[in-house]
Each structure stands twice: as structure tokens, then as C-alpha cells.
C-alpha positions as CSV (number, residue, x, y, z in Angstrom):
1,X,52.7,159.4,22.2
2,X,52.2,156.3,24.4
3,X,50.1,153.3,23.1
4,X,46.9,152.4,24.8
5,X,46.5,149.3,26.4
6,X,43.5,147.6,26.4
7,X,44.5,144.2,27.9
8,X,41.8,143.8,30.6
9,X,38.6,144.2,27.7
10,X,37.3,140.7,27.1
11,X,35.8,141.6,23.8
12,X,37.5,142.6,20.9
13,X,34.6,144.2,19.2
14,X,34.3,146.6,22.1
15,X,38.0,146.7,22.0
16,X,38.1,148.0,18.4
17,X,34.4,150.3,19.4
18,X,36.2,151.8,22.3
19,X,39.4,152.5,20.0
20,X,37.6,154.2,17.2
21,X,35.8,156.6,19.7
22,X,38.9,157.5,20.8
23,X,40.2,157.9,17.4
24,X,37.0,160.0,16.8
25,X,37.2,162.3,20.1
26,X,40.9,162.5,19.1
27,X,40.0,163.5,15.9
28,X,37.4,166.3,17.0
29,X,39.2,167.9,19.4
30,X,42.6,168.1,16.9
31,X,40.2,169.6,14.7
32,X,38.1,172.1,17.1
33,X,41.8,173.2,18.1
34,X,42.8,173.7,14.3
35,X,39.7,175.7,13.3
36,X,40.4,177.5,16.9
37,X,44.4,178.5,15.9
38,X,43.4,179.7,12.3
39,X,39.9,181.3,12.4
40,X,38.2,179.5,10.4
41,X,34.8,178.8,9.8
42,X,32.7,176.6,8.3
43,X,29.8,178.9,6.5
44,X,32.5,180.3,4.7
45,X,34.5,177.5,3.2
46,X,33.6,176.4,-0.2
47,X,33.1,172.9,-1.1
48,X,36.5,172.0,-2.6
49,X,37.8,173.0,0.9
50,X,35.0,171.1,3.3
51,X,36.3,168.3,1.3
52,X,39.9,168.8,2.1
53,X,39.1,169.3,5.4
54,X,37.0,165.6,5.5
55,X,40.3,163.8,4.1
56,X,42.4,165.5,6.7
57,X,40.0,164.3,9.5
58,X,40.2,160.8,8.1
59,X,43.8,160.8,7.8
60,X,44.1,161.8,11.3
61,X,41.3,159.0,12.5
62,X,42.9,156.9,10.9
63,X,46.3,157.9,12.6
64,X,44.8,157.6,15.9
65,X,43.1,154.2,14.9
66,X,46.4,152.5,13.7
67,X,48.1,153.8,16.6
68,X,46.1,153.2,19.5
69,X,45.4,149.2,17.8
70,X,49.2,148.6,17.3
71,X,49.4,146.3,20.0
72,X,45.8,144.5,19.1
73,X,47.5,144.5,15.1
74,X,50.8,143.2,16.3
75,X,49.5,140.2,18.0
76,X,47.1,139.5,15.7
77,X,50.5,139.3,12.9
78,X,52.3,137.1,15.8
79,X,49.4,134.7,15.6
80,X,48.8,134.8,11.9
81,X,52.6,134.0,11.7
82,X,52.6,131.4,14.2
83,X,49.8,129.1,12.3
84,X,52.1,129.8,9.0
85,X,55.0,128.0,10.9
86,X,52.5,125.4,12.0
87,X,51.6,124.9,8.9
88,X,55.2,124.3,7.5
89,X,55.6,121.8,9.9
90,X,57.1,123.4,12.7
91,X,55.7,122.1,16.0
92,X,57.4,124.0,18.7
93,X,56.1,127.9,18.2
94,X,54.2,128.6,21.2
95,X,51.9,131.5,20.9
96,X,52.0,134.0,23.6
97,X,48.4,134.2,25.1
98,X,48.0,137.9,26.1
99,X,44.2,139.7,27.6
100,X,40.8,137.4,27.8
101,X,39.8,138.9,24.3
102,X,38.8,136.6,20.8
103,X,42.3,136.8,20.0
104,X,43.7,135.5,23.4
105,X,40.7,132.6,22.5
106,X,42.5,131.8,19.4
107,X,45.9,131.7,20.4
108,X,44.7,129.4,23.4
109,X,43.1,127.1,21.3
110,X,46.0,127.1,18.6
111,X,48.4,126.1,21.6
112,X,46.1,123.3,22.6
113,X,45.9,122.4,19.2
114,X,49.8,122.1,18.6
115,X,50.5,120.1,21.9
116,X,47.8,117.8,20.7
117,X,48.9,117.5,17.3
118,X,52.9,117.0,18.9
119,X,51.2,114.5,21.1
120,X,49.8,112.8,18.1
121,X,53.0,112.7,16.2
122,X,55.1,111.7,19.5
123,X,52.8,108.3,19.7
124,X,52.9,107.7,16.4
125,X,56.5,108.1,16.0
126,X,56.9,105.5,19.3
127,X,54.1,103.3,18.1
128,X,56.4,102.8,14.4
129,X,59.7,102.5,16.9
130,X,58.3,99.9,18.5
131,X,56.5,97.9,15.4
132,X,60.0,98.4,13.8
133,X,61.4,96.7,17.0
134,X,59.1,94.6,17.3
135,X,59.6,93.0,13.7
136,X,63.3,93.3,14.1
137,X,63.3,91.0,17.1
138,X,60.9,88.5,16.0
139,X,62.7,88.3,12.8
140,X,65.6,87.3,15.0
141,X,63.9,84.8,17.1
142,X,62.4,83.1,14.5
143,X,65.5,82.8,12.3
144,X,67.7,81.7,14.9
145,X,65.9,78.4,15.8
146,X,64.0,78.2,12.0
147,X,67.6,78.0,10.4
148,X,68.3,75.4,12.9
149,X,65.8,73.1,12.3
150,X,65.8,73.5,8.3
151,X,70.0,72.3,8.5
152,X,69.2,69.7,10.7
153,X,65.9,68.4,8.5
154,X,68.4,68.6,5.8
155,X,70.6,65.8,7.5
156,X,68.0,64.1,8.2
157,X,67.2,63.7,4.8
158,X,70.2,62.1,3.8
159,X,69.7,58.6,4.9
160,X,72.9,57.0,3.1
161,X,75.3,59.3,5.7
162,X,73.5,59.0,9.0
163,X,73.0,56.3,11.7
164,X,69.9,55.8,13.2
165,X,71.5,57.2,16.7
166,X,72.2,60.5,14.5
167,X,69.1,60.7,13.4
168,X,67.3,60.3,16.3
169,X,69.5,63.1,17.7
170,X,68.8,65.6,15.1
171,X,65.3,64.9,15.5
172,X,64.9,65.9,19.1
173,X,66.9,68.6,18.0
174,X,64.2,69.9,15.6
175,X,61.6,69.3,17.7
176,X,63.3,71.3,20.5
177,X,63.3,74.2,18.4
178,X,59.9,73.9,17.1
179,X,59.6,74.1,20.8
180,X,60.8,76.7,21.2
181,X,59.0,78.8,18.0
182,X,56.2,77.7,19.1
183,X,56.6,79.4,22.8
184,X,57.8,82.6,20.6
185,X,54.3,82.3,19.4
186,X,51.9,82.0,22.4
187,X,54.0,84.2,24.1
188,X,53.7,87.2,21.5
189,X,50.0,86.1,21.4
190,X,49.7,86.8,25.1
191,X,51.9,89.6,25.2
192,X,49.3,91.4,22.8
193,X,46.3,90.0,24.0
194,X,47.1,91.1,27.4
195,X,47.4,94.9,26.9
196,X,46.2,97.1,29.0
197,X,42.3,98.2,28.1
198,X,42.2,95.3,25.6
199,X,41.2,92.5,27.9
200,X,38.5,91.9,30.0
201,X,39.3,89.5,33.2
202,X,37.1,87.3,34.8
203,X,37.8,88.0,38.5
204,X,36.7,85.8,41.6
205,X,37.8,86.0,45.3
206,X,40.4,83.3,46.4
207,X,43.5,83.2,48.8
208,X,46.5,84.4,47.8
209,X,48.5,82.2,50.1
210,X,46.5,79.0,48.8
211,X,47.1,80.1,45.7
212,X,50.7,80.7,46.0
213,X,51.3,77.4,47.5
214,X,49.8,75.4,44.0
215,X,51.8,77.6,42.1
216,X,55.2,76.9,43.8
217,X,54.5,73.1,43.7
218,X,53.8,73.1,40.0
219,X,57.3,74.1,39.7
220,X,59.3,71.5,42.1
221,X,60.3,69.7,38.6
222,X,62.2,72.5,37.4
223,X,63.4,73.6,40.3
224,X,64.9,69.6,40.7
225,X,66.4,70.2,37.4
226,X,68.4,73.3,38.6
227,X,69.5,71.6,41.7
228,X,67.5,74.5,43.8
229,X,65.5,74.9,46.6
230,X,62.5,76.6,47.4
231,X,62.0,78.9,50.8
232,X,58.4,80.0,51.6
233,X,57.2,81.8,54.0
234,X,53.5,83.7,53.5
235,X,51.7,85.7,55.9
236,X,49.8,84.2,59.2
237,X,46.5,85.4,58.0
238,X,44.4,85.4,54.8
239,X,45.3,87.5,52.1
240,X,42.0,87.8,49.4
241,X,42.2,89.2,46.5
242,X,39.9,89.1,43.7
243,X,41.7,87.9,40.7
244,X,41.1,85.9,37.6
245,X,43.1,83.1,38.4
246,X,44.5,81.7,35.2
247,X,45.7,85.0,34.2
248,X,47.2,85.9,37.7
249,X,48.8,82.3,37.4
250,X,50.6,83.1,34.3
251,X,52.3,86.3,36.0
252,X,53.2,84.8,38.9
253,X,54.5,81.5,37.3
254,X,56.2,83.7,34.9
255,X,58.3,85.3,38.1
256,X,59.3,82.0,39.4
257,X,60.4,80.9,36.4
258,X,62.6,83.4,35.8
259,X,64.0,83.1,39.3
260,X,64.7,79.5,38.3
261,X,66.6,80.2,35.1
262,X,68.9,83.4,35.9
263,X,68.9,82.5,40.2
264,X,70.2,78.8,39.2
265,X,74.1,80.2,40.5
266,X,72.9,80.7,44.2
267,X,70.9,77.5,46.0
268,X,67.4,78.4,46.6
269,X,64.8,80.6,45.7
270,X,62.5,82.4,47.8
271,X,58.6,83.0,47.8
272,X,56.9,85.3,50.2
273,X,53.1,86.8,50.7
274,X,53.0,89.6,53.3
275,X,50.2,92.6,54.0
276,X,50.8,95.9,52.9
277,X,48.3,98.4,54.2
278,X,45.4,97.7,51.8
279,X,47.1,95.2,49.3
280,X,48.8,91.9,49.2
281,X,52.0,91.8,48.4
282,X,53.9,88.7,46.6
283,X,57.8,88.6,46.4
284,X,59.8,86.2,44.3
285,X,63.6,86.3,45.5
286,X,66.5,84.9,43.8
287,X,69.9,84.7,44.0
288,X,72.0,84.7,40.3
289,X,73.5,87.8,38.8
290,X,72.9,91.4,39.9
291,X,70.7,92.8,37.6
292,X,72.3,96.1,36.7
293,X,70.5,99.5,37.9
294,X,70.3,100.9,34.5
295,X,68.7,97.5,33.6
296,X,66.4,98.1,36.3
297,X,63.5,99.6,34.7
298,X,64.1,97.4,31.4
299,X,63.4,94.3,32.6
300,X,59.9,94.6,32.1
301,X,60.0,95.6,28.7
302,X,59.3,93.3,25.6
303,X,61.9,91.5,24.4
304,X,64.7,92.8,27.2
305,X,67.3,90.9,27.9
306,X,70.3,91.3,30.6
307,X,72.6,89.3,29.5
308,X,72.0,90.8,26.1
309,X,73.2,87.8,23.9
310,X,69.1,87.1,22.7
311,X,70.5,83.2,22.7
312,X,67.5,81.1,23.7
313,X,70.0,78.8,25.6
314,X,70.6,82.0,28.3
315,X,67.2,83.1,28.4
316,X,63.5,82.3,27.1
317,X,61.6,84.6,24.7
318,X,62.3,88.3,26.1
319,X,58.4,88.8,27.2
320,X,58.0,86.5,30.5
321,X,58.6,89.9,32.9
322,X,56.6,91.8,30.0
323,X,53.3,89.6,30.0
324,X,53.6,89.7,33.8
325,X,53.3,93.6,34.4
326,X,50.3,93.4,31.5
327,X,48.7,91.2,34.3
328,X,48.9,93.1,37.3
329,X,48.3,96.3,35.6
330,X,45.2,94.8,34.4
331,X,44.3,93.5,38.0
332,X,44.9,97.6,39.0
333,X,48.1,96.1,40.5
334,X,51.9,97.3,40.4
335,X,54.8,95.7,39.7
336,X,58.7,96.4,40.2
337,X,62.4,94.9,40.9
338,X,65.6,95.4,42.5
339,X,68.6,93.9,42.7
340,X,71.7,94.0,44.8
341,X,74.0,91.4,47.2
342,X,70.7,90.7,49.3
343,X,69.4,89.2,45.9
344,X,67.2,90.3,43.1
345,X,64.1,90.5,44.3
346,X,60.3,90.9,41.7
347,X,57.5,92.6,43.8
348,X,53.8,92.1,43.2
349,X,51.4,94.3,45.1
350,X,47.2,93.7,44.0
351,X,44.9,95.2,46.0
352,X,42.9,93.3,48.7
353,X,39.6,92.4,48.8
């Protein structure tokens, strides 16, 4: 006999009502034919066999019941065994949803339930990668210069086997890498402090171009230094944005600093503002090594390093680029890079006022 479907019924009580008057019709007319095939009657059956005859009819309700309900009884096990597995531990059963009914309901909100819960153990999973990472390079930046300066305060201490020229030496040395731990510092401060939706910025309206101009200048020392020069070239009209400018500063600046320090093989660096449709857009060009494609994407990343080698000598702390896309994103801005023989080249877009 072919199962009943009920699919389309939204309710499983009336589900299960509309099965057991089936069961029940089914029943009746099984037994109207019986009484029909073999004459019987009712007046003259004794009480031993009216009994009889009311198991029979239950057995063959129940027949009809379990029968009709297989489907209804099957999913219900599929979903029953689904949480078990849940419940072990395993994450990736996905129950079918099947009808509108209570049970459809369940198995819905038992998905939902499972995504959210993988979702859950996903973050937490990345947030311990990246506390594990984040300790492990730390550890490493801090060690590096820390073991410096303790070998070279240990000289120092022994006055009968240095000059005073020595000395002196090893003490700029020291105080270079305290330097240098102590930009570690601020800049994992920053990088922490300027996460997106944990800072509030204070934003006012300026000109970009104005703004770019200060910034460039307050890096003609270093760019002096590198033996570099600087092209600029920003757009004919105003370009207002509403910024916080200490913050927006610190982004930028980080980009031209970088361009100074890996762009110091080619002769200049270059600084443009342009118009985009609705935003401003600030590029920061330099010429050094071609920043790989698979690197790409990385270089904004905390602690991310091209030339791999972590050495403080080849690069600064690993979260300039880092502390920059914290800023834009925080201004609703975007960030990205490319890099090929035209030069490498960091985009800023923020939108306009």
C-alpha cells in the first residue's frame, strides 16, 4: 500500500488528527467488509468474542496509524538523531527541512542553531590563532632588541676593558633599541586601540590637499636621509573630507613612511590627491621591490612582513600598513595596494564631504 503524504499540512496536530481518522475510517470499513464476508452479527456474539473483535480493530488502527505516519515517524528519528550527533560534537549534520509543520520548525531552528554555534567555534578558534600569533611575534620583537641591550649593558658594566669611545658606542646602541621597544609598544597600543567599533573619532571638515601638503613636509628629513625625492601633484580643486585629523595623520604618515623605507632603491616617491565620484582619493607611489601578488593582500595584516626576515634593520614593527587600514575603516574609508614595474602603489579612498 502506498504511504500518505501529508507535506503541505502546516500543523502536526492536525497532521496526526487527519491520520487517525483515516486509520479509523480504514479500520471501519475493513471491519464492515469482514462482518459482510462471514455473516456475522453482533447481537449474537458473546462477550469473550466482542472483545476479540475490539483487539483486532485496534491492531488494525494501529496498522493503519503506523503506516500512514511512517514518513512523519522517520523524520522525526532523522532529527532526533541529528541533535545526538550535535551533541557528540559533530558540527556538520545538516538536517533536511521537509513540509511547514512543528517538526519542519524544529529542524529549521536546529540548523540555525548549528551554523551559529560553528560560527561561534570558527571565531573563537581564529580569535586563539591570532592571540597565539600575536604572542609569538611579540615575543620575538621584544627578544631580539631586549637581548641586545642586556649584552651591551653588560659591557658597559665592565669599566676596566672599555674606552670611553666604546662606551659611548654601546650606549647609543642601547638606547637605539629601547628605541625601538618602545615603538613596538605604542605601536601595538595603537594597533589595538584603533580597532574597528572600539574607537570613537573626533571628526571635523578640512582639505585634504592642505592637509596632504603638511604631511609630506614633515617628512623632507627622512626623505634627505634616503637620498629621495618627493613628486606631488593633488587635484585642481578642493577635496573636504571630514576626518579626525590626528588619527587620519597617523595613516597617512604611516604610507609615506613606508614608501620611504622599502622605495629607498628607486629616486623619488610620489604623492597624489585626485576625485573619485563621491570620495577623495590619496595615493602614495614608490618605487623599491615588487611586492609579490600573493603578498598582496598580506601587507595590511599585523605583523606582515615581505621581505620576511622580521629584522628591525629591513623593516619597522610589522603594524604601520596594519594601523593604517584600522584608520580608514574607521573613517568608512577603503584601503588597498598593488604592485608591478609601474611601482607599488597604497590607495586611500574616504568619502567626501
Amino acid at each position: 500500500m502506498k504511504r500518505v503524504k501529508f507535506r503541505e499540512i502546516r500543523s502536526l496536530r492536525v497532521k496526526l488528527t487527519i491520520y487517525a481518522l483515516i486509520s479509523m475510517i480504514a479500520t471501519m470499513l475493513i471491519m464492515a467488509v469482514a462482518f459482510s464476508v462471514f455473516q456475522l452479527h453482533l447481537m449474537d456474539m458473546g462477550i469473550n468474542n466482542m472483545a476479540i473483535l475490539l483487539i483486532f480493530s485496534l491492531l488494525i488502527f494501529t496498522a493503519f496509524f503506523l503506516l500512514i505516519s511512517y514518513d512523519t515517524i522517520l523524520y522525526l528519528k532523522e532529527i532526533i538523531i541529528g541533535i545526538e550527533r550535535m551533541k557528540n560534537g559533530d558540527m556538520t549534520v545538516e538536517l533536511q527541512v521537509e513540509g511547514e509543520d512543528e517538526l519542519a520548525i524544529i529542524a529549521n531552528s536546529i540548523n540555525e542553531m548549528r551554523l551559529r554555534i560553528a560560527g561561534e567555534a570558527m571565531t573563537k578558534r581564529i580569535a586563539e590563532q591570532t592571540k597565539d600569533d600575536l604572542i609569538t611575534n611579540v615575543a620575538h620583537d621584544l627578544r631580539t632588541p631586549l637581548t641586545s641591550i642586556i649584552g651591551y649593558l653588560d659591557l658597559v658594566k665592565r669599566d676596566d676593558i672599555l674606552t670611553p669611545e666604546q662606551k659611548d658606542k654601546y650606549i647609543r646602541i642601547v638606547y637605539d633599541k629601547a628605541k625601538s621597544l618602545e615603538n613596538l609598544i605604542e605601536d601595538l597600543f595603537d594597533y589595538t586601540r584603533y580597532e574597528k567599533d572600539k574607537f570613537k573619532i573626533e571628526c571635523s571638515d578640512f582639505d585634504l590637499n592642505q592637509f596632504m601638503i603638511q604631511i609630506v613636509d614633515e617628512f623632507y628629513p627622512s626623505l634627505s636621509e634616503k637620498e629621495l625625492t618627493c613628486v606631488q601633484d593633488f587635484c585642481p580643486e578642493p577635496l573636504m573630507v571630514c576626518c579626525d585629523g590626528e588619527l587620519l595623520a597617523r595613516a597617512v604618515g604611516n604610507l609615506v613612511n613606508n614608501a620611504i623605507k622599502y622605495g629607498s632603491d628607486g629616486k623619488q616617491i610620489e604623492v597624489y590627491t585626485k576625485k573619485k565620484g563621491s570620495n577623495a582619493v590619496i595615493q602614495v607611489v614608490n618605487y623599491g621591490r615588487i611586492i609579490p601578488k600573493e603578498d598582496l593582500e598580506k601587507v595590511f595584516e599585523k605583523f606582515f612582513r615581505v621581505e620576511g626576515s622580521r629584522s628591525l634593520k629591513t623593516g619597522g614593527t610589522g603594524l604601520g600598513l596594519a594601523i593604517a587600514k584600522n584608520i580608514i575603516e574607521l573613517h568608512k574609508g577603503t584601503i588597498q595596494a598593488e604592485s608591478g614595474p609601474a611601482g607599488t602603489v597604497f590607495q586611500v579612498e574616504l568619502p567626501l564631504v
